[in-house]
C-alpha beads as a LAMMPS data file, in Angstrom:
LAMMPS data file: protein, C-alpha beads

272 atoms
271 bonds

1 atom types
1 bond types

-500.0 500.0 xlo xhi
-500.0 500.0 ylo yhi
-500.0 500.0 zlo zhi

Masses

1 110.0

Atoms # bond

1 1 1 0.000 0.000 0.000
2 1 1 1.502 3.640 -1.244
3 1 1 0.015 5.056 2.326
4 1 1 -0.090 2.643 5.154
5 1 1 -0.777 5.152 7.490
6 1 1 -3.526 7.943 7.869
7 1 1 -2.962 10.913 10.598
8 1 1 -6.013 12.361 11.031
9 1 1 -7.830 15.505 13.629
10 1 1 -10.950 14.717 15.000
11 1 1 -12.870 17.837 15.316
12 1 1 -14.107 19.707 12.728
13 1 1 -11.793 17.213 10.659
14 1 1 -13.061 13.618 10.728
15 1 1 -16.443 14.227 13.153
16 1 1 -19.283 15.976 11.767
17 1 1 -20.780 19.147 12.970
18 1 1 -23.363 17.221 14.436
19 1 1 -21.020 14.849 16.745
20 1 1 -21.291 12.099 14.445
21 1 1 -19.059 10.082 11.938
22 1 1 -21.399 9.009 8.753
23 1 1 -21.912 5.327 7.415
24 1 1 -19.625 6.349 4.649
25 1 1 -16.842 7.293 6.961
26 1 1 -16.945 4.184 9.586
27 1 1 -16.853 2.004 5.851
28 1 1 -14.448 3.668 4.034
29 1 1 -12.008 3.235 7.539
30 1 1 -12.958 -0.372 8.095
31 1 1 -12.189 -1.189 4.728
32 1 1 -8.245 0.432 4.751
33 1 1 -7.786 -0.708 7.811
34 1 1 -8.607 -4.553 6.367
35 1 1 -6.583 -3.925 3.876
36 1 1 -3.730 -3.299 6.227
37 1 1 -3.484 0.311 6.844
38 1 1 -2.771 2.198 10.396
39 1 1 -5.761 4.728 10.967
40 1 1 -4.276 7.148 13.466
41 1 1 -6.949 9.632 14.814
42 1 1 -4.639 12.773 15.936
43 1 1 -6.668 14.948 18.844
44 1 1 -6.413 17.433 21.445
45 1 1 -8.758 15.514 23.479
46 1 1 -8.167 13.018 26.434
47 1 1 -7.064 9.609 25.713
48 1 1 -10.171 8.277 27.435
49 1 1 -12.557 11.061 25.734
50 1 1 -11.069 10.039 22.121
51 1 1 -11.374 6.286 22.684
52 1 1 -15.185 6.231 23.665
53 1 1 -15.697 8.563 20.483
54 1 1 -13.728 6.059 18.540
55 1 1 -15.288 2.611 19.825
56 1 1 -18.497 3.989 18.944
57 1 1 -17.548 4.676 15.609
58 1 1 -16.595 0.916 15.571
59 1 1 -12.834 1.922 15.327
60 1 1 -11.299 -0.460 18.079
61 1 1 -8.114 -0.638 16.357
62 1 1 -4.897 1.722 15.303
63 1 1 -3.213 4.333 17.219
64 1 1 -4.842 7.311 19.118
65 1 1 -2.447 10.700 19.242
66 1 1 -4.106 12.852 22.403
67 1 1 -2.920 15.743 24.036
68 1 1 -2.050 17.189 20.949
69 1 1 1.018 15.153 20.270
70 1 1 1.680 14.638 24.177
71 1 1 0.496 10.939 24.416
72 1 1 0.264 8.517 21.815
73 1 1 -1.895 5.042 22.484
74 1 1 -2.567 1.342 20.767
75 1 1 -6.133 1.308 21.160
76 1 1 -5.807 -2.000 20.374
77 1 1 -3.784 -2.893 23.820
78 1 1 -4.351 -0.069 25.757
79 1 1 -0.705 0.404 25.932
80 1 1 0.918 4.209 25.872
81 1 1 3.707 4.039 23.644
82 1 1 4.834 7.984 24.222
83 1 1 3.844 10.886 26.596
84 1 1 5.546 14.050 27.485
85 1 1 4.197 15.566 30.312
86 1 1 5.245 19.135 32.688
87 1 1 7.276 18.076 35.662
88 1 1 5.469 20.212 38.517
89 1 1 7.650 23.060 39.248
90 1 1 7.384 23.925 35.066
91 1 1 3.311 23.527 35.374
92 1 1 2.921 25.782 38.913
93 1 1 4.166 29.427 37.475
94 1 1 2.219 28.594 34.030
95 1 1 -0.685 27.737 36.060
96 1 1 -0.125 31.142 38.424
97 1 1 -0.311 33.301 35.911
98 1 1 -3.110 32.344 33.822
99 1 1 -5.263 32.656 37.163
100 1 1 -3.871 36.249 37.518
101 1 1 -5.773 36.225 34.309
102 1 1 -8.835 34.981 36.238
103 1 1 -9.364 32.244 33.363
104 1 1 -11.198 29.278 32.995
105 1 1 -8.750 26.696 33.429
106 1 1 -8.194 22.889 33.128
107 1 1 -5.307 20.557 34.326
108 1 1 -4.843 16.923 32.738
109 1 1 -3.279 14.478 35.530
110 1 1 -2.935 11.281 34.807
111 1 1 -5.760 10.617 31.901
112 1 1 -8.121 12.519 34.762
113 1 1 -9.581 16.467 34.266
114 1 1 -9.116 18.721 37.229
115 1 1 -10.861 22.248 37.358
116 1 1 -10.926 24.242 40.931
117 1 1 -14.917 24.941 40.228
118 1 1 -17.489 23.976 37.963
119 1 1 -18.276 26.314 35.369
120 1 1 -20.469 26.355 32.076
121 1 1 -17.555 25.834 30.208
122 1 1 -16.258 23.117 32.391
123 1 1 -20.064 21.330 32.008
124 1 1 -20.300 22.165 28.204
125 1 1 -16.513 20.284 27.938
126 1 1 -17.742 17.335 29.892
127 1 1 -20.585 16.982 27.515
128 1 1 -18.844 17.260 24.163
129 1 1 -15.851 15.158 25.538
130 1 1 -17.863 12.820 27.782
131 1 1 -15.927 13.018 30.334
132 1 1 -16.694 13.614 33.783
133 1 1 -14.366 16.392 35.760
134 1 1 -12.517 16.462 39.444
135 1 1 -13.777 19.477 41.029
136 1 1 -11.179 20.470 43.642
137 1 1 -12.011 23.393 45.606
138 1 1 -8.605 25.125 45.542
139 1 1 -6.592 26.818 42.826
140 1 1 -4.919 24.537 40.547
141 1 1 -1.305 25.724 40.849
142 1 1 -1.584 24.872 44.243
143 1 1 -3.041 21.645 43.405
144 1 1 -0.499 20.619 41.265
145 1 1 2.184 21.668 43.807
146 1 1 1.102 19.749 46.424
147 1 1 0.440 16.321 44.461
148 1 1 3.938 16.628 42.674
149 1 1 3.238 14.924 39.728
150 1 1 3.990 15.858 35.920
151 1 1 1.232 17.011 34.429
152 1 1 0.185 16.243 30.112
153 1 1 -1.597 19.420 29.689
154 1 1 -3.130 22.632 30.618
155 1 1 -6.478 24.573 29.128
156 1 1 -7.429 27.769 29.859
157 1 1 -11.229 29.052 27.886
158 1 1 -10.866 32.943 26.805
159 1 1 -12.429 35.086 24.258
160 1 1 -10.791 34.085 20.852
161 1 1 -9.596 37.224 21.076
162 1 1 -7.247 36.814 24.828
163 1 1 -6.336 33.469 23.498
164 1 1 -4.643 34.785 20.370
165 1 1 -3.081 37.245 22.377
166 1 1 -1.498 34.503 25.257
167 1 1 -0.442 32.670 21.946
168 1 1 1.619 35.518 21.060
169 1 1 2.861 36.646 24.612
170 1 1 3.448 33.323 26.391
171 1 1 6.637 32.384 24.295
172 1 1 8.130 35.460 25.101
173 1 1 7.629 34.881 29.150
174 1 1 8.077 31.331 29.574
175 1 1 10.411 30.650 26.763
176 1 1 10.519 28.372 23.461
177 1 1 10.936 25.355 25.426
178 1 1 7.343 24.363 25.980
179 1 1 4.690 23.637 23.096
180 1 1 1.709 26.702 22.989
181 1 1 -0.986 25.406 20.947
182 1 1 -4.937 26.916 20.036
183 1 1 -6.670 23.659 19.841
184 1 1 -10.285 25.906 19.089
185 1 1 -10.487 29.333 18.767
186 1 1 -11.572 29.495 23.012
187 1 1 -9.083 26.966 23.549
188 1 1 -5.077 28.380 24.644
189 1 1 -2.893 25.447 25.411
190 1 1 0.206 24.678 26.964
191 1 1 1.990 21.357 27.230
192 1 1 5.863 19.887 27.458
193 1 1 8.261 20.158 24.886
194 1 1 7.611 17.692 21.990
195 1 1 3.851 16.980 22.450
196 1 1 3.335 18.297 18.906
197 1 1 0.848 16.731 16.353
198 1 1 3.788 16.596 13.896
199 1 1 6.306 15.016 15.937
200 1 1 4.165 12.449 17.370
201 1 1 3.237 11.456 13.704
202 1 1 6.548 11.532 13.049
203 1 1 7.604 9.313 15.814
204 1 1 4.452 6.811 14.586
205 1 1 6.252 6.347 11.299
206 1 1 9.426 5.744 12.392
207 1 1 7.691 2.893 14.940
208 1 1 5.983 1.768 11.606
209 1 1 9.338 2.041 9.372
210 1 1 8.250 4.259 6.964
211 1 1 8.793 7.515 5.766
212 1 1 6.673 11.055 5.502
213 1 1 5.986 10.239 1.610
214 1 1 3.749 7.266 3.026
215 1 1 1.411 9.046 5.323
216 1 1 -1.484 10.886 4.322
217 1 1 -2.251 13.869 7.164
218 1 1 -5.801 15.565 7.583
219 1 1 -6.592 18.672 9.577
220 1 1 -8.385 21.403 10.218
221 1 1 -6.603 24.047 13.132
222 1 1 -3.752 26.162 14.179
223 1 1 -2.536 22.627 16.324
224 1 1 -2.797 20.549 12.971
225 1 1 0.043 22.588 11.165
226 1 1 3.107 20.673 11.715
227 1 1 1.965 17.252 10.598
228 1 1 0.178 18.636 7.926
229 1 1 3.759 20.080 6.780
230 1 1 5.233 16.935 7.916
231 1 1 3.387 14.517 5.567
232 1 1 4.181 14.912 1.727
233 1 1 0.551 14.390 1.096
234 1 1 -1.581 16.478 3.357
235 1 1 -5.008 18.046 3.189
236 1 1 -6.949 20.631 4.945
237 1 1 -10.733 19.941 5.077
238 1 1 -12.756 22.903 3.571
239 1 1 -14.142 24.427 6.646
240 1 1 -9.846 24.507 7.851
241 1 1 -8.564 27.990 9.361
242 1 1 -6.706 29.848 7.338
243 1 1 -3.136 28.763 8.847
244 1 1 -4.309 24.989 8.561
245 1 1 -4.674 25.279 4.395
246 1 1 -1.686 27.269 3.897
247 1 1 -0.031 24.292 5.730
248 1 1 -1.730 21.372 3.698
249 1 1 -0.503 20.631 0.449
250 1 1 -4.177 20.345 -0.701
251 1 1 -7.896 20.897 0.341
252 1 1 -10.753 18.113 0.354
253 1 1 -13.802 18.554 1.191
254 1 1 -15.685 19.589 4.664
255 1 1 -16.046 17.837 7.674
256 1 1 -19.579 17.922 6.701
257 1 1 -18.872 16.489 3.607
258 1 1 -17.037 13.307 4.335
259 1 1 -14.104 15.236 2.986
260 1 1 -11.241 12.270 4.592
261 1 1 -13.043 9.579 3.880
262 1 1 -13.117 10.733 0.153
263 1 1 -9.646 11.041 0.328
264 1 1 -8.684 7.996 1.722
265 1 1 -11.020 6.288 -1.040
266 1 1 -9.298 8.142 -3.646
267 1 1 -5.372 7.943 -2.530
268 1 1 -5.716 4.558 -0.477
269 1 1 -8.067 2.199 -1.757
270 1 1 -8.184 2.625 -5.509
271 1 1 -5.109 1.184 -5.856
272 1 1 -6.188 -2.206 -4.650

Bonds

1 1 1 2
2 1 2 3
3 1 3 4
4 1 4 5
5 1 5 6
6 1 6 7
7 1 7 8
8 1 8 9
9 1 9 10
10 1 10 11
11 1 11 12
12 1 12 13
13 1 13 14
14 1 14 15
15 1 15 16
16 1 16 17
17 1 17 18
18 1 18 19
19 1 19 20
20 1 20 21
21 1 21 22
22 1 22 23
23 1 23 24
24 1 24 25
25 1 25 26
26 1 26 27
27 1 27 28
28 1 28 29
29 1 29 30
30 1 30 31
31 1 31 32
32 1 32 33
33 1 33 34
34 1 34 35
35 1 35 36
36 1 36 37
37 1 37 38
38 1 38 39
39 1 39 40
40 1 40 41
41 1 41 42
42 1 42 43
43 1 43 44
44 1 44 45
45 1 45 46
46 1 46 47
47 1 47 48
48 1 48 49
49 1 49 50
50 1 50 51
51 1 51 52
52 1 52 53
53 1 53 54
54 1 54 55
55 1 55 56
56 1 56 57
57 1 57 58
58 1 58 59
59 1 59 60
60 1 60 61
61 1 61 62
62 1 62 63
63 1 63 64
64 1 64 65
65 1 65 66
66 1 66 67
67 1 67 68
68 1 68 69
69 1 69 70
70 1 70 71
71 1 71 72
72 1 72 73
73 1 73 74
74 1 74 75
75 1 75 76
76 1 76 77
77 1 77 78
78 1 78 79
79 1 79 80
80 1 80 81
81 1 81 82
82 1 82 83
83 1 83 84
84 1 84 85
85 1 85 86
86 1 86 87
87 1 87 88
88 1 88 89
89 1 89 90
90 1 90 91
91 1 91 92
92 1 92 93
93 1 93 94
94 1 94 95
95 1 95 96
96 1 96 97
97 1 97 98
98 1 98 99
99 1 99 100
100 1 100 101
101 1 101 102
102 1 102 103
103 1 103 104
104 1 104 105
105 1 105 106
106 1 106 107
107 1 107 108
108 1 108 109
109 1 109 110
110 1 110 111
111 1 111 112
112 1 112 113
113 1 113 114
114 1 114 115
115 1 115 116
116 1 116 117
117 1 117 118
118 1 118 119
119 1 119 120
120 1 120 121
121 1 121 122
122 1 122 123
123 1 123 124
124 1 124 125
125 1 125 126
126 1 126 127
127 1 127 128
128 1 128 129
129 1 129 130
130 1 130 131
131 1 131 132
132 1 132 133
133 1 133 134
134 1 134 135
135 1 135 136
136 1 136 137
137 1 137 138
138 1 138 139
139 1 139 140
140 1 140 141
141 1 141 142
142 1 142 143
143 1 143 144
144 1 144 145
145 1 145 146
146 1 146 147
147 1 147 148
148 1 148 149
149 1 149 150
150 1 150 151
151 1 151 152
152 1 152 153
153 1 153 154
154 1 154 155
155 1 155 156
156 1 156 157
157 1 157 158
158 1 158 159
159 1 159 160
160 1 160 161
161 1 161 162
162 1 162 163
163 1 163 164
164 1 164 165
165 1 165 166
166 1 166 167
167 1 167 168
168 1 168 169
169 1 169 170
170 1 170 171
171 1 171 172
172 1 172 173
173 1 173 174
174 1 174 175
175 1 175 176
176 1 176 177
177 1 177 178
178 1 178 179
179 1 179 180
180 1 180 181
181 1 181 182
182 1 182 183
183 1 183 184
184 1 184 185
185 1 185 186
186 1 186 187
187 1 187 188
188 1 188 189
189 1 189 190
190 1 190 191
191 1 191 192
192 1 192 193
193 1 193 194
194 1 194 195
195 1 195 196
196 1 196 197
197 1 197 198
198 1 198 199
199 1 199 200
200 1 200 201
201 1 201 202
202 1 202 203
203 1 203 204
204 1 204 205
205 1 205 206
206 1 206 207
207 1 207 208
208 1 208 209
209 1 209 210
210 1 210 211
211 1 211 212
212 1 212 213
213 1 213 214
214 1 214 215
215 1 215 216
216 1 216 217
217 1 217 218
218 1 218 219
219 1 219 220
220 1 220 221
221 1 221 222
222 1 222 223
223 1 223 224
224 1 224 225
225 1 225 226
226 1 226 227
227 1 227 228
228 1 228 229
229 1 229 230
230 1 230 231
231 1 231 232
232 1 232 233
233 1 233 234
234 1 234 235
235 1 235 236
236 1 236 237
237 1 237 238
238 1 238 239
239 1 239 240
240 1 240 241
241 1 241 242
242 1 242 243
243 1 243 244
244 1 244 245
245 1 245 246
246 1 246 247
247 1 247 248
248 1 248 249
249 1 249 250
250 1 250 251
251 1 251 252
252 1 252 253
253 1 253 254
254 1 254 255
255 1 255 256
256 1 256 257
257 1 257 258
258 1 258 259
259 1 259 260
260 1 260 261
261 1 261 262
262 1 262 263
263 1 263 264
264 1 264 265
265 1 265 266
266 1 266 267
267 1 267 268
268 1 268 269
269 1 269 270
270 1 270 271
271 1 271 272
């Protein structure tokens, strides 16, 4: 097969607007994946939150990239074959100053969500990611500080507008070292060094033995850029942002319109 793997974003990429993959899609994976291709769904969402999506969809196979890049899983064995994570004393001043900012914020321990109170944006994430948050009653940096423990990500919801600007002014306070990334347009993220879409594709084809001319990369956001310019085929559905198409070589169709699937018909499994 010319492409035995497929990268993919979940989001506004592969899922529908409605929440749902179509007939078309769940067939058009089955059938690459029987004929012996990886399907690799690539997400800023919890490992847990991605896999109940994914077993739904009847995809109980391939690998999962979550955390944008910061933990890659075989959903097949359950068994995490990567994560990069924020020792403690990193997490605490990031953490500190984005409650100066009197944000929304979310902390990712262990697989588990931890907010200090429950908030409409906390409730609305729980019922898009299906996932059910720790509610701790005390500021998170403090949190964090106490328990000791690295920790795979941090969220904080703003106005599109604030998160842009922490995008921008983050780097320049806390350095190069750590991976900034705007998963949706109310979403500002900050994780370890490395958990990147692109590198953790990357490190999936060197696990696979093959190179970036034999992976085909889908996405739609500012956090899909590097493994869309990783892969020497890539595409940016329709309904991308703007930095997401000038990233992919091509564009396919919406989200809405089945756009990967059609793709992975066309590239994948005409040529058997």
């Amino acid at each position: 097969m010319r492409y035995p793997l497929v990268a993919t974003d979940f989001d506004d990429t592969l899922l529908r607007s409605d929440l749902t993959l179509s007939e078309y899609t769940k067939s058009v994976i089955k059938r690459y994946q029987a004929a012996g291709g990886t399907f690799m769904i690539s997400t800023g969402r919890m490992y847990s939150s991605i896999l109940r999506q994914a077993k739904r969809a009847g995809l109980d196979s391939g690998l999962v990239i979550a955390y944008q890049g910061a933990m890659i899983c075989d959903m097949t064995s359950g068994k995490v074959l990567h994560h990069v994570a924020l020792p403690p004393e990193a997490a605490v001043p990031i953490l500190k100053e984005l409650e100066r900012e009197g944000l929304v914020l979310q902390v990712y321990i262990d697989d588990v969500l931890y907010v200090e109170r429950m908030t409409d944006a906390t409730r609305n994430y729980e019922r898009v990611c299906e996932v059910e948050a720790t509610m701790l009653d005390k500021k998170l940096s403090a949190y964090v500080k106490e328990r000791g423990q690295p920790v795979t990500k941090i969220l904080a919801v703003a106005h599109p507008q604030k998160v842009l600007q922490l995008y921008c002014d983050f780097p320049k306070v806390f350095g190069e070292e750590l991976t900034y990334s705007i998963s949706k347009p109310y979403f500002f993220e900050v994780a370890a060094r490395g958990a990147d879409k692109g590198i953790a594709v990357e490190f999936a084809c060197r696990r696979m033995g093959i190179t970036k001319s034999q992976v085909i990369t889908f996405g739609d956001g500012i956090n899909d850029v590097s493994m869309l310019e990783f892969a020497d085929l890539s595409f940016a559905v329709s309904n991308a942002s703007e930095p997401a198409k000038r990233a992919a070589k091509h564009i396919c169709p919406s989200n809405d319109e089945d756009g990967v699937a059609k793709m992975i018909e066309k590239y994948c499994l005409s040529e058997i």
